[in-house]
C-alpha positions in Angstrom: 102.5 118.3 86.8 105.3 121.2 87.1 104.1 122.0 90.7 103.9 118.3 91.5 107.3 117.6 89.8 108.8 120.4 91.8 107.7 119.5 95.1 109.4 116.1 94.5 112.8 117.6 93.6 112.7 120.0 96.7 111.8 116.8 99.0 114.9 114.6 97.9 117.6 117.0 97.1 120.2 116.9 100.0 120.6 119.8 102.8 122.3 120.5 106.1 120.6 119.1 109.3 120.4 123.0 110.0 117.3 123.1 107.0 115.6 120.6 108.8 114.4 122.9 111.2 111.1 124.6 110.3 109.1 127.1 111.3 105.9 126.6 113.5 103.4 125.4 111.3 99.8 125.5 111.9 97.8 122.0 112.8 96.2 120.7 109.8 92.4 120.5 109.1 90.4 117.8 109.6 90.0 117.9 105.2 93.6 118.1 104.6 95.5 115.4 103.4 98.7 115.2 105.7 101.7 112.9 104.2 103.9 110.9 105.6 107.3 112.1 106.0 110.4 109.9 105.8 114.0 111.4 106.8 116.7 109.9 104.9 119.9 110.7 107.0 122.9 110.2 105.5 126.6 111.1 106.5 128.1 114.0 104.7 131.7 111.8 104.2 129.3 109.0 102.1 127.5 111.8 100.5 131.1 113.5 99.4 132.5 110.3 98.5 132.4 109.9 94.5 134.2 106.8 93.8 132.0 104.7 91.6 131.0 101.4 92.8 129.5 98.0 90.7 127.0 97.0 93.1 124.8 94.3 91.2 125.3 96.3 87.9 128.1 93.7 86.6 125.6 90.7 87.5 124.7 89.0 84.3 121.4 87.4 86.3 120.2 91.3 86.1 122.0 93.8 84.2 120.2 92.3 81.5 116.7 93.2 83.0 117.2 96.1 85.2 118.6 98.9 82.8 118.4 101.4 85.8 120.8 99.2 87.6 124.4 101.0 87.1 127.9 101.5 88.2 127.1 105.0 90.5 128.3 106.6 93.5 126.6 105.9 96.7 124.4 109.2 97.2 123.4 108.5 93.5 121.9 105.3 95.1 120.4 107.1 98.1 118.7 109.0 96.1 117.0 107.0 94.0 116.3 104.8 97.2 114.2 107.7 98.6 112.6 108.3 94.6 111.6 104.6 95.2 110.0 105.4 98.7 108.4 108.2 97.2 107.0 106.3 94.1 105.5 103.3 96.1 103.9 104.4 99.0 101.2 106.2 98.7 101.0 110.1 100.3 105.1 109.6 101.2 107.2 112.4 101.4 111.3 112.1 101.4 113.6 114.6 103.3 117.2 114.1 102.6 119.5 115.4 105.5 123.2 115.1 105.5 124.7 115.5 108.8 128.3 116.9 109.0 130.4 115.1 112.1 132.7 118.4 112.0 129.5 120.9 112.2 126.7 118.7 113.8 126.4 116.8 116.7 123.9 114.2 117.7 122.1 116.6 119.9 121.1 118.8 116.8 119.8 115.7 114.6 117.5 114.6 117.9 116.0 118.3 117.6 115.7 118.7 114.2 114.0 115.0 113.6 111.6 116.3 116.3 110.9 119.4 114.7 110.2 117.6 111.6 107.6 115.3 113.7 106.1 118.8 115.5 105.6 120.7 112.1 106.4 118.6 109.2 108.9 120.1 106.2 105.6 121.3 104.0 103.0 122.4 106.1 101.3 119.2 105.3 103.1 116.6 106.1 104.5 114.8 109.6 107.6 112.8 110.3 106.6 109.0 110.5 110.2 107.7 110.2 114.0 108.1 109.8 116.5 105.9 107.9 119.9 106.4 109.3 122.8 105.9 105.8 126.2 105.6 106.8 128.3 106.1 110.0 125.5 109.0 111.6 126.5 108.5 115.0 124.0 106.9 117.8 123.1 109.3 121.2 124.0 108.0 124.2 121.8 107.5 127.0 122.5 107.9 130.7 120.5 105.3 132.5 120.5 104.8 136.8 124.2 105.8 136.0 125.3 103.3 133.3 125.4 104.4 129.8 124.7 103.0 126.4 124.1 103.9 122.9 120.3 103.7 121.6 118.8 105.2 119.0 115.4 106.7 121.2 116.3 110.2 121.4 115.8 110.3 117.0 112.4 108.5 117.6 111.1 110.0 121.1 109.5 113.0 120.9 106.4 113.3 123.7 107.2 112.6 127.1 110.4 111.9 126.4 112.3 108.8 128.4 115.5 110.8 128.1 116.2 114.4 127.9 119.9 115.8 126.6 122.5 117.1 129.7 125.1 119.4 128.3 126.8 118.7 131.5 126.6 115.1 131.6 127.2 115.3 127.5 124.3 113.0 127.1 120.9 111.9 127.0 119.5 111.1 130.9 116.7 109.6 131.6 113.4 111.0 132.8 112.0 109.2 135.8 108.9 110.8 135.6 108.2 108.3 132.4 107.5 104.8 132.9 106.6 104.0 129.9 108.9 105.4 127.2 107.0 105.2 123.6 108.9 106.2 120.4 106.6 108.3 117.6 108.4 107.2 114.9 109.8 104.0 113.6 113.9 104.0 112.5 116.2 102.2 110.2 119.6 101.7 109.9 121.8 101.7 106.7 125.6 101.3 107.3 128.5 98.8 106.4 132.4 99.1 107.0 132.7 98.4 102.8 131.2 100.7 100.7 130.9 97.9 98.1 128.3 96.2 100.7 126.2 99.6 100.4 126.2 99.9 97.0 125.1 95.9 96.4 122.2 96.9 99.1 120.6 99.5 97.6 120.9 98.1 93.9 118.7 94.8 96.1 116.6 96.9 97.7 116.2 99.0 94.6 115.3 95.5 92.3 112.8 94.9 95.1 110.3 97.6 94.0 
């Protein structure tokens, strides 16, 4: 129980995008039980923000019912959104990343998601998915010259439809793929009122 109880905690406490990249790890065996690993973005200004919000606490209909439903910062609520993830899928793993606007750039979070997917945060586990929380910034892509914002380059990681220019200070696309595939599937968390986060997660959070 201790060992499973602290590979939880380590899975959902927050870190830098820098932690999310891993060394090498081996392949696992055809006997080992690889989980599924689910990267929780979030932006380090929601993360840092500590005002407390209502949500759906105040709400008669279920603060009656739901004792875990209460007033709380927003990170308090991402976390126990990826305890929830954890809790009712089976063989899930959480990574929580906070990505810094002032230290990171998109470019980092596109290699870090993919390192995630090459070797996993464990050993034994692979990235399956990424929930973006807050205002994490979108790549742009360069494509036959016109450029738009898409969220590929966090999902994309073999035979990639666009590979990152420093000079062109984006994504471009490959023409030797005609076919682009993302490995991983993505969400997207984020609202202009951090009252409308707050009411989503308690929602999401009476849904399991």
């Amino acid at each position: 129980m201790l060992v499973l109880l602290t590979l939880f905690v380590s899975s959902v406490i927050p870190a830098p995008v820098a932690y999310a990249f891993v060394d090498a790890a081996k392949a696992p065996s055809s006997t080992e039980v690889v989980y599924d690993l689910v990267a929780v973005v979030v932006d380090k200004e929601l993360k840092d923000n500590s005002t407390n919000y209502v949500g759906l606490s105040a709400n008669k209909k279920y603060s009656g019912l739901f004792s875990s439903l209460a007033k709380s910062d927003l990170m308090t609520r991402v976390e126990r959104y990826a305890e929830d993830l954890v809790d009712n899928y089976e063989l899930t793993d959480v990574e929580l990343i906070v990505f810094d606007k002032k230290k990171d750039s998109v470019e980092d979070l596109a290699s870090a998601l993919e390192n995630l997917w090459r070797n996993g945060s464990t050993g034994n586990n692979r990235l399956r998915g990424v929930v973006l929380v807050g205002d994490v910034p979108l790549p742009v892509v360069n494509k036959g010259g016109n450029r738009y914002v898409s969220v590929f380059p966090y999902t994309d990681f073999s035979e990639k439809a666009y590979r990152y220019s420093a000079e062109k200070n984006s994504f471009v696309q490959n023409g030797d793929v005609s076919f682009p595939q993302a490995e991983i599937w993505h969400g997207v968390i984020a609202s202009d009122e951090e009252e409308n986060l707050a009411r989503f997660f308690d929602k999401n959070h009476l849904y399991y």
